[in-house]
Backbone as numpy.savetxt, mean C-alpha at the origin, in Angstrom:
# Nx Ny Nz CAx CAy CAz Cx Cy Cz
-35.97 22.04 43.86 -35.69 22.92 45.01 -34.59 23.89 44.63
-34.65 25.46 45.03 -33.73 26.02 44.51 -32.37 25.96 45.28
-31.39 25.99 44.48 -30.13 26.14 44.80 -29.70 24.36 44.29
-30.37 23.68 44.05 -29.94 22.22 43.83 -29.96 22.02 42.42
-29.04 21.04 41.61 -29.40 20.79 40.81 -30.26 20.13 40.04
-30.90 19.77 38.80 -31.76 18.70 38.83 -31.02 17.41 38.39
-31.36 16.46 39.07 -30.75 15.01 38.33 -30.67 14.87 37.36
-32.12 15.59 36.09 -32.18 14.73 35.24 -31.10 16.03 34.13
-30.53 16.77 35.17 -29.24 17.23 34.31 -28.21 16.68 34.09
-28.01 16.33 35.52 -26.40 15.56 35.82 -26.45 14.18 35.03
-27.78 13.67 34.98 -27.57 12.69 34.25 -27.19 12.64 32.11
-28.18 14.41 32.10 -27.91 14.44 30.65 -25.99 14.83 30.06
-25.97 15.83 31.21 -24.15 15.96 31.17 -23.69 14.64 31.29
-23.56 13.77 31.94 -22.68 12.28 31.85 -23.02 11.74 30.66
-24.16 11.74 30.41 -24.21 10.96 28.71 -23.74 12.08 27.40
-23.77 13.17 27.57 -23.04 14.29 26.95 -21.55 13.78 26.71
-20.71 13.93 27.98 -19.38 13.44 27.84 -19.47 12.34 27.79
-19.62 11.16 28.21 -19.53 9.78 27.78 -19.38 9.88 25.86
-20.75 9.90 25.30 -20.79 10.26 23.88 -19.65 11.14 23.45
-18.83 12.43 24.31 -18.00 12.80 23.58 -16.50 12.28 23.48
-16.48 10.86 24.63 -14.99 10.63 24.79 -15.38 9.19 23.41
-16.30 8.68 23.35 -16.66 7.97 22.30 -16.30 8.33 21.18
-16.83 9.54 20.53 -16.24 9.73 19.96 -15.27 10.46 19.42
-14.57 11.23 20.34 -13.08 11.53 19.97 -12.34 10.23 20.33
-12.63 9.23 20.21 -11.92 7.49 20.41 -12.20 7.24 18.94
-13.54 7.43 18.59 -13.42 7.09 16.90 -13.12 7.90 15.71
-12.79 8.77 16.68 -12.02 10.03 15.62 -10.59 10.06 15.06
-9.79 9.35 16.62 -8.61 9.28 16.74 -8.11 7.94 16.31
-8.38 6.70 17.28 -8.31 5.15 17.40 -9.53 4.06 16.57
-8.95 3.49 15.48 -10.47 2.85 15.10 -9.08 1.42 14.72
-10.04 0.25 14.96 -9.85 -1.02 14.79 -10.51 -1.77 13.46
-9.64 -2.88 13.11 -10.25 -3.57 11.96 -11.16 -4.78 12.30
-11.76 -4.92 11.39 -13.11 -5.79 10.95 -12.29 -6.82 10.70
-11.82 -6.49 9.36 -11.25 -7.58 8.38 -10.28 -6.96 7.13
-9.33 -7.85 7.24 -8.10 -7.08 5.91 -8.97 -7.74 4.64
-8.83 -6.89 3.80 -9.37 -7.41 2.19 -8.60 -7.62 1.47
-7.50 -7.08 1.43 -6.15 -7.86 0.66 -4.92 -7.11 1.03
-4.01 -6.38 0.76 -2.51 -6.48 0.85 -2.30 -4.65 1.62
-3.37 -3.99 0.55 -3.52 -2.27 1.23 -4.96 -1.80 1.07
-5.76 -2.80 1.68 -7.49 -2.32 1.64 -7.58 -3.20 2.98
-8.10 -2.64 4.12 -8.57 -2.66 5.33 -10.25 -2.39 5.44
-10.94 -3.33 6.15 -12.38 -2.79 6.71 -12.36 -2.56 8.17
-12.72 -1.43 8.19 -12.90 -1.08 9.95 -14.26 -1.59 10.61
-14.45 -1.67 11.43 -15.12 -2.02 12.42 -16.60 -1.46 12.10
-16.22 -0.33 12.08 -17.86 0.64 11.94 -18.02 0.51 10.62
-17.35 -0.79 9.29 -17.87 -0.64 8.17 -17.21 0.21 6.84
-16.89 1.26 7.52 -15.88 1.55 6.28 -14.40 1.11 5.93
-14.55 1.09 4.47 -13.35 0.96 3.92 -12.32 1.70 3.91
-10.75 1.24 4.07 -9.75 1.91 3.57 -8.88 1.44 3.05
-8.14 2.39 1.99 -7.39 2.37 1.19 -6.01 2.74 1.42
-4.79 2.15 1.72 -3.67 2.57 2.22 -2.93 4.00 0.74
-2.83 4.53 0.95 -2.13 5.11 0.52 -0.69 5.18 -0.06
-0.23 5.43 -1.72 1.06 5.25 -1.79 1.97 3.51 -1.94
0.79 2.80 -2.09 1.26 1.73 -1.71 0.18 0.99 -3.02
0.90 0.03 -3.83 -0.07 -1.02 -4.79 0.55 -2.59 -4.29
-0.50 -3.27 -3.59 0.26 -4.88 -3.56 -1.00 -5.98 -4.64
-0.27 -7.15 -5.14 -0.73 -7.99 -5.65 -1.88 -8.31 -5.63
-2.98 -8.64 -6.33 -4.71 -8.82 -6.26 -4.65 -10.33 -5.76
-5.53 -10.35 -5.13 -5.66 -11.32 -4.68 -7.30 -12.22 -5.81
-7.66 -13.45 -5.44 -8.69 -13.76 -6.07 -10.20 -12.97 -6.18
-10.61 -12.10 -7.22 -11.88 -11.61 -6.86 -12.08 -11.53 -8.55
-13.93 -12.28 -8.24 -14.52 -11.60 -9.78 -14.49 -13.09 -10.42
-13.71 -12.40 -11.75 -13.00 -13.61 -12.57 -11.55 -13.66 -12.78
-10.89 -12.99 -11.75 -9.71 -12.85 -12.10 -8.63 -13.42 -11.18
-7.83 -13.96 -11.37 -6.85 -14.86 -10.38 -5.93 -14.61 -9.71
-6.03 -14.61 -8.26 -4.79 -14.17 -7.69 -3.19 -14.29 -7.94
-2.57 -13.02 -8.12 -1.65 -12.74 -8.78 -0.24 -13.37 -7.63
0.82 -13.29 -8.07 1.64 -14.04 -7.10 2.17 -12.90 -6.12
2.09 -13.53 -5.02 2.65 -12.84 -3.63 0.86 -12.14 -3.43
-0.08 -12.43 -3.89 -1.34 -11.84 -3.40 -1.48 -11.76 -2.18
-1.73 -13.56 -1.63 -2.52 -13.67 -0.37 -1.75 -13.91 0.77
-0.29 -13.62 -0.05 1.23 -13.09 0.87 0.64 -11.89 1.32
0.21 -10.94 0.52 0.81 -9.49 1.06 -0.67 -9.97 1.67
-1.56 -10.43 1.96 -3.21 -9.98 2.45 -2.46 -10.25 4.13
-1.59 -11.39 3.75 -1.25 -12.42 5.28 -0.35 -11.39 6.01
0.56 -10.71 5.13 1.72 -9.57 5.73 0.54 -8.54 6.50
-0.58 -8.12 5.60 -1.72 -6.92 6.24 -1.97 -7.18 7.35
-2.68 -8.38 7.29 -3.37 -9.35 8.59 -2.44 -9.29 10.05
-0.83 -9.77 9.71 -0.38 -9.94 10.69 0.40 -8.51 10.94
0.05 -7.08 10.42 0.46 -6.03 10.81 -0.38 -5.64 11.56
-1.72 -5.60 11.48 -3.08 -4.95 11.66 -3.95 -5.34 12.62
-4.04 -6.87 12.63 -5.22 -7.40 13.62 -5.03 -7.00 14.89
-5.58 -6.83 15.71 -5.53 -6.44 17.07 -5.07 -5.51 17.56
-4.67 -4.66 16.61 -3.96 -3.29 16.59 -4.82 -2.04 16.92
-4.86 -1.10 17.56 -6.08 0.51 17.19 -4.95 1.40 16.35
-5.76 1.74 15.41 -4.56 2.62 14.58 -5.70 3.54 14.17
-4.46 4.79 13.63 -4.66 6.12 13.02 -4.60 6.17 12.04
-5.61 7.06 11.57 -5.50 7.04 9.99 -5.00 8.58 9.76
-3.93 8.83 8.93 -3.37 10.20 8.48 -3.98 10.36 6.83
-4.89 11.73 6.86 -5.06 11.34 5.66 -4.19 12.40 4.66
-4.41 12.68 3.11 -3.39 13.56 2.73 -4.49 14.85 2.07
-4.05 14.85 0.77 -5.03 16.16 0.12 -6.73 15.62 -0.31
-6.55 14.33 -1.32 -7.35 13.84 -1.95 -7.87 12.66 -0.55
-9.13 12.76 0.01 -9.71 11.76 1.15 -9.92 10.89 0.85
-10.78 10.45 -0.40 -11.25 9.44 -0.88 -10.81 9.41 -2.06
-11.22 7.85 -2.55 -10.81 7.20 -4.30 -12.70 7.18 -4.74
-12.46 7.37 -5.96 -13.51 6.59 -6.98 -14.40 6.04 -6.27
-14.29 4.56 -5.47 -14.91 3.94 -5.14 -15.65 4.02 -3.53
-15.10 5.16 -3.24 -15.66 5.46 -1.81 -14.80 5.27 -0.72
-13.58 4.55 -0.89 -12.58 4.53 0.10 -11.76 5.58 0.46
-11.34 5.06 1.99 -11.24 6.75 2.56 -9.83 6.07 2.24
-8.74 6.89 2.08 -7.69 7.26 1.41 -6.37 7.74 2.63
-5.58 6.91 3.46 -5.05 7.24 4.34 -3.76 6.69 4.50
-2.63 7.12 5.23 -1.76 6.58 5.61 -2.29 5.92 6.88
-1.28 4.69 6.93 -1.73 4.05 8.56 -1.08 3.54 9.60
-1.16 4.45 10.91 -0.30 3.84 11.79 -0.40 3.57 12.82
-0.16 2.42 13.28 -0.32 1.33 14.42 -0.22 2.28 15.68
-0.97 1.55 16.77 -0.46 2.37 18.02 1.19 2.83 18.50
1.81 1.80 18.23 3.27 1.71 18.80 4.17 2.77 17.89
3.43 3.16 17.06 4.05 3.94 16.14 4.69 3.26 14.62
4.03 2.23 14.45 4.43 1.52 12.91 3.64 1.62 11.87
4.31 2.46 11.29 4.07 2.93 9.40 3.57 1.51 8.70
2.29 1.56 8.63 1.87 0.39 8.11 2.31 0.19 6.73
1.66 1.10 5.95 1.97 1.34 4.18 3.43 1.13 3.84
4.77 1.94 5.07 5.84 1.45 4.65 6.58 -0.07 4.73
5.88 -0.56 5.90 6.01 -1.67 6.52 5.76 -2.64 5.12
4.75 -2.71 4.86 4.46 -3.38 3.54 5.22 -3.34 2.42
5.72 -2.22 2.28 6.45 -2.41 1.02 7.96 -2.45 1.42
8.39 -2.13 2.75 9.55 -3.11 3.48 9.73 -4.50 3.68
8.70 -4.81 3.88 8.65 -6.68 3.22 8.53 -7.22 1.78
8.84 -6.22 1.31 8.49 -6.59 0.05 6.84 -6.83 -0.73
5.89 -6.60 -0.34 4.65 -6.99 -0.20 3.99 -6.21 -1.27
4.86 -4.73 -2.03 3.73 -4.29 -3.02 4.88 -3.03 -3.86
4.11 -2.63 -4.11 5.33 -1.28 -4.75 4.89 0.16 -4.21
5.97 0.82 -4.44 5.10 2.32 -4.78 4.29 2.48 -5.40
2.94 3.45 -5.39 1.86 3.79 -6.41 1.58 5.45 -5.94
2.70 6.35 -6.78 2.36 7.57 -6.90 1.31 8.29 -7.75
0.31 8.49 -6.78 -0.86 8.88 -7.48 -1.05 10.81 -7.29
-0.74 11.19 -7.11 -1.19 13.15 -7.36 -2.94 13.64 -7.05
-3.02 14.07 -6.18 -2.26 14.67 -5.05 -1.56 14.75 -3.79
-2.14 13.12 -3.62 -1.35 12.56 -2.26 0.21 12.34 -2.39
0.83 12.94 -2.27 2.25 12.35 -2.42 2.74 12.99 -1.30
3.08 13.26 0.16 3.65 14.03 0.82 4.37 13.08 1.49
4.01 11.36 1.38 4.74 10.71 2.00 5.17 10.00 1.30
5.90 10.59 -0.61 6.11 9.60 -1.41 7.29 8.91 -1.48
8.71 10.37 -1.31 9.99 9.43 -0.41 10.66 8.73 0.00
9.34 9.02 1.47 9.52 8.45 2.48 9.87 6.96 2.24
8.33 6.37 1.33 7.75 5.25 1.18 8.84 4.55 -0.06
9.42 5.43 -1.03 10.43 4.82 -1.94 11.76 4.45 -0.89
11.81 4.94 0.10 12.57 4.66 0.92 13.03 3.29 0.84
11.78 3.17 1.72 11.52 1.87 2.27 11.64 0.65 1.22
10.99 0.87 0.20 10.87 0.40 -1.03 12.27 -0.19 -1.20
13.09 0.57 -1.80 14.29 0.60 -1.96 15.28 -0.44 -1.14
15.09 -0.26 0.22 15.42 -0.94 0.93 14.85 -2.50 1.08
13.83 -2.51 0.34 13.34 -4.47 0.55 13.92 -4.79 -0.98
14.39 -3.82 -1.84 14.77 -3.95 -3.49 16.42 -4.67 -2.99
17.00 -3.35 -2.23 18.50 -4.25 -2.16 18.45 -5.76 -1.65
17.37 -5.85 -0.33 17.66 -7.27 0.07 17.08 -8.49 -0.41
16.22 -8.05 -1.54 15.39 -9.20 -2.17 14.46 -9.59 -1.52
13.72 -8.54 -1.02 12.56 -9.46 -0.05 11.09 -9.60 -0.69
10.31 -10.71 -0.67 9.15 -10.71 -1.23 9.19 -11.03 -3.17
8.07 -9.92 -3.55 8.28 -9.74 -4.87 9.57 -9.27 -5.76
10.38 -8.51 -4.68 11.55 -8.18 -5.53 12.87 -9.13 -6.00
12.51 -10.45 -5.06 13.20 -11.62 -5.57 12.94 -11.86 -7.14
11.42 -10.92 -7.99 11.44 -11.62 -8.91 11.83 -10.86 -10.38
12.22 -9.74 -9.69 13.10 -8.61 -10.76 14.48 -8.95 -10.50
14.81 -8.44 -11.63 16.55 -8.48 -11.36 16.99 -7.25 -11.92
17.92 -6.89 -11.32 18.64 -5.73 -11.16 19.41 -5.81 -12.73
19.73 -6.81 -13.60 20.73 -6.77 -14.42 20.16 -7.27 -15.67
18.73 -7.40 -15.43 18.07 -7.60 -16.84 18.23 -6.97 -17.85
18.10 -7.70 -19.03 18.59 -6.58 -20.51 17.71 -7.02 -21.37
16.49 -6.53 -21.40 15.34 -6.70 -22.20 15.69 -6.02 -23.36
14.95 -6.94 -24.47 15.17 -5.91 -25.85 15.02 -4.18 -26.10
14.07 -4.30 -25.47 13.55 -2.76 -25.77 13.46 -2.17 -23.92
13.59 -1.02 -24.08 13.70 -0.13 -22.93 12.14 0.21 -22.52
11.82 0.45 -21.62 10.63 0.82 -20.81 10.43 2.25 -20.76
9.11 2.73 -21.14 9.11 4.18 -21.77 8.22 4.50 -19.92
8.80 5.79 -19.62 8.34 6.38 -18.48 7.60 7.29 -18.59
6.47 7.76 -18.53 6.17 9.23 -17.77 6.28 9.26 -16.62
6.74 10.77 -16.74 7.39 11.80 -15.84 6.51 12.39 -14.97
5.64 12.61 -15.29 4.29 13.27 -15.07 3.15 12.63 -14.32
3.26 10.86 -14.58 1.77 10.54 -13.89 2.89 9.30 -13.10
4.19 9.27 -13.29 4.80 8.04 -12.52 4.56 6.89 -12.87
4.20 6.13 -14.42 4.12 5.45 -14.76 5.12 4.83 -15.70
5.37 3.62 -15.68 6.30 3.13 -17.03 5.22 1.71 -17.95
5.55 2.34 -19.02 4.85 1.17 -20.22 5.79 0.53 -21.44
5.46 -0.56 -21.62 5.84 -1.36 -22.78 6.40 0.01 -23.69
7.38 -0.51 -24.56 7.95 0.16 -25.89 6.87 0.63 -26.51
5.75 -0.17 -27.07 5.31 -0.31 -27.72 3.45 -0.10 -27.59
3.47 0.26 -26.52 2.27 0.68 -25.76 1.38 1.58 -26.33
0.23 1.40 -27.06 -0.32 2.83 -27.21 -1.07 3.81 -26.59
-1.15 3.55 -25.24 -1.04 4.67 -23.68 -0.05 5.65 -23.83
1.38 4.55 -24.07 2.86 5.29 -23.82 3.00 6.32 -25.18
2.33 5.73 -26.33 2.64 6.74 -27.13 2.01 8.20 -27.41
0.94 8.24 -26.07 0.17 9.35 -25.70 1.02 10.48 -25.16
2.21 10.31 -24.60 2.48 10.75 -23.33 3.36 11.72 -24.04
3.67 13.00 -23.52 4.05 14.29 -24.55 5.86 13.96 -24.01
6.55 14.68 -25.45 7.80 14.52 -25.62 8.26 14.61 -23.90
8.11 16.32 -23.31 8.65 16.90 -22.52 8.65 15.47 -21.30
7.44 15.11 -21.02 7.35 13.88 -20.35 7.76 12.75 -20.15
8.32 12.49 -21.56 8.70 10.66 -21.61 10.50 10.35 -21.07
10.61 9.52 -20.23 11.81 9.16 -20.01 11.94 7.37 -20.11
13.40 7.04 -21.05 13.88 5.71 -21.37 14.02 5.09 -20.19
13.48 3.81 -19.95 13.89 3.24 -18.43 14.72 1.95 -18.79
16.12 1.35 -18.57 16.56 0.86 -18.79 15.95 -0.80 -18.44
15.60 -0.90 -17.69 15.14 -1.93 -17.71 13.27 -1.93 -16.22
13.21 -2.48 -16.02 11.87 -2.85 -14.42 12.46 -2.63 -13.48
13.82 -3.21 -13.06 14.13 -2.72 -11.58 14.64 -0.86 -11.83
15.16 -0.22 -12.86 15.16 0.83 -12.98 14.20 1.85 -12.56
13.25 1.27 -13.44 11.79 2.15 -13.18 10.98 1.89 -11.74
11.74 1.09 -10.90 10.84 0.98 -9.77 11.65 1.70 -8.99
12.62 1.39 -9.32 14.22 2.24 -8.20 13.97 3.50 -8.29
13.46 3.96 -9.39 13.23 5.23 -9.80 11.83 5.94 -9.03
10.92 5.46 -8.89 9.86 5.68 -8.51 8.78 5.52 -9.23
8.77 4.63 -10.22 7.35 4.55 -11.43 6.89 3.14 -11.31
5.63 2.87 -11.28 4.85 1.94 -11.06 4.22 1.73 -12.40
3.84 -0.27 -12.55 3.67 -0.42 -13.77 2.35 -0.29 -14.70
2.38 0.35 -16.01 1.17 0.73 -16.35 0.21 -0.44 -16.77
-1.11 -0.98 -16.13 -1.48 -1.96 -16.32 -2.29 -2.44 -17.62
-2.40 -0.92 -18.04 -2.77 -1.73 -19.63 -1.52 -2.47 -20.64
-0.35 -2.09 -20.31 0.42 -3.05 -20.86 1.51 -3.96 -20.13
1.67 -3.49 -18.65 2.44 -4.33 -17.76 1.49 -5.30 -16.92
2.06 -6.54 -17.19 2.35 -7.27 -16.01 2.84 -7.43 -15.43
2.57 -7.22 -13.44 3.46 -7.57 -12.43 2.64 -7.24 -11.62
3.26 -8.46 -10.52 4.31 -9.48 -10.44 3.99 -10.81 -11.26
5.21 -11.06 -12.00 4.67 -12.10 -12.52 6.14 -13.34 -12.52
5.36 -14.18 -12.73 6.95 -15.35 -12.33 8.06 -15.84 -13.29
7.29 -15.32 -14.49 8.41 -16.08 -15.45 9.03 -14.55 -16.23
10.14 -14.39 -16.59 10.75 -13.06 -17.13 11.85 -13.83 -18.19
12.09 -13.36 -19.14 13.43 -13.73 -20.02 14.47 -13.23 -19.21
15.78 -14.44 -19.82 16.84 -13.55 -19.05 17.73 -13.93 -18.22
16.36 -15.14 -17.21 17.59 -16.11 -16.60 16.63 -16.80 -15.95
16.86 -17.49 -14.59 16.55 -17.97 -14.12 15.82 -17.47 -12.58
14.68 -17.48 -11.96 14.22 -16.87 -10.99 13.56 -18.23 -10.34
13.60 -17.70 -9.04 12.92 -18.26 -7.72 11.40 -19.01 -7.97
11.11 -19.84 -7.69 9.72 -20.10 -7.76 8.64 -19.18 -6.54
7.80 -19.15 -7.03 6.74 -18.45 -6.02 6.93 -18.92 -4.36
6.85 -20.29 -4.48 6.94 -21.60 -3.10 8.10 -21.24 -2.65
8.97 -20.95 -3.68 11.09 -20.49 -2.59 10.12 -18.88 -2.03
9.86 -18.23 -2.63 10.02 -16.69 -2.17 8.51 -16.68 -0.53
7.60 -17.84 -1.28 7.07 -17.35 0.00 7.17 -18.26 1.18
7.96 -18.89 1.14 8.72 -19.44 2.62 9.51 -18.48 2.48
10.54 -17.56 2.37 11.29 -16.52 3.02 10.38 -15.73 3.26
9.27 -15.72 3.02 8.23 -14.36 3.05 7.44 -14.60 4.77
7.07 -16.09 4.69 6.56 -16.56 5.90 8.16 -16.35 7.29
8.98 -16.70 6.94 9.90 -16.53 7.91 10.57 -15.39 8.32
9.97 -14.26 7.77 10.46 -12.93 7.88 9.36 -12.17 8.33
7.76 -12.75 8.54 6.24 -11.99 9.28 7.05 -11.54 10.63
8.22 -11.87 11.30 8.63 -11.48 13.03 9.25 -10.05 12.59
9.55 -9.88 11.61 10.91 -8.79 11.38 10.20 -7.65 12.08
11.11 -6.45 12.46 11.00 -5.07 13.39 10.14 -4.31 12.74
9.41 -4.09 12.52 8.71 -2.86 11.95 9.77 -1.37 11.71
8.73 -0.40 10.93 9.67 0.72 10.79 8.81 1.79 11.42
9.29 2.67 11.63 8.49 3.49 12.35 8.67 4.88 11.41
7.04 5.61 12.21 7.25 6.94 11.21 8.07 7.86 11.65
């Protein structure tokens, strides 16, 4: 009839907007599935993510054995994340290699997940190029679980005096063995002496895994914490404040 509308409009407009508040909800707010280990999240709708800026301990997969403070940092993820709707910020580079979307992450209330993690001690910096806009920030934080010994950093020491010095690039943020033949790739202008592991982390360089191991429990030098001491302080510190962005 003229001058009326037809129903089967009003009805296509309501499912129009319905579908569009849907998804500007999954544009903005998306929830987890399941944590996969320490800075890899599965969302709900299936995809993967990859925290950004952030490397924590492997946990068991494959043939290879979970490393110490692993299924610490998966438990630190878990109890940052579950029940949470969070945002994903992403930077230049979206995705990795493997298809993961590539993001900073933060909780509704406003908590920096990625820093949060490596404020408990739960992983290190991992400056990778081109994402670095929140690299800093995140050594910040870093820094700050280094002075108080929290987590993995109970298992460096600040005053170690290893034979040989730890060769740095400058360039990709990595430090390797003396004796490394990665490290002996790396051009003059590039290479910097790192006095010892807590140097090079204080510094901002993460360890090169074809010749570093870490975290690992036994070090020359002195005497360190067992895994069992560090992760009961690790379990009694899951309440601590979050940090915010």
């Amino acid at each position: 009839m003229k001058g009326r509308f037809p129903r089967r409009w009003i009805g296509l407009i309501l499912l129009f907007l319905t579908a569009s508040v849907v998804c500007a909800d999954a544009d903005g707010w998306v929830r987890v599935r399941r944590v996969a280990d320490g800075d890899t999240i599965v969302l709900q709708d299936g995809r993967h993510v990859r925290y950004i800026g952030i490397d924590t301990p492997e946990i068991d997969h494959e043939n290879h054995r979970a490393e110490p403070m692993g299924f610490e940092a998966r438990a630190m993820n878990r109890h940052l994340v579950d029940g949470w709707q969070l945002r994903l910020v992403q930077d230049r580079e979206k995705k990795d290699r493997y298809g993961r979307i590539l993001a900073y992450v933060y909780r509704r209330d406003g908590l920096f997940v990625n820093a949060e993690m490596l404020n408990q001690g739960c992983g290190y910096l991992l400056s990778r190029f081109p994402n670095i806009s929140k690299e800093q920030e995140l050594l910040t934080f870093q820094r700050d679980a280094m002075q108080h010994a929290r987590g993995i950093w109970t298992l460096v020491r600040k005053d170690a005096q290893p034979p040989h010095a730890l060769l740095g690039n400058r360039r990709s943020r990595r430090f390797h063995a003396h004796n490394c033949p990665m490290g002996k790739r790396i051009s003059e202008k590039n290479r910097i002496w790192l006095e010892n592991e807590w140097t090079a982390f204080w510094s901002g360089y993460s360890p090169a895994k074809e010749c570093i191991v870490f975290p690992r429990q036994n070090e020359n030098g002195g005497p360190r914490p067992s895994i069992s001491q560090i992760t009961t302080r690790f379990y009694a510190a899951t309440g601590a404040i979050g940090v915010r962005p």
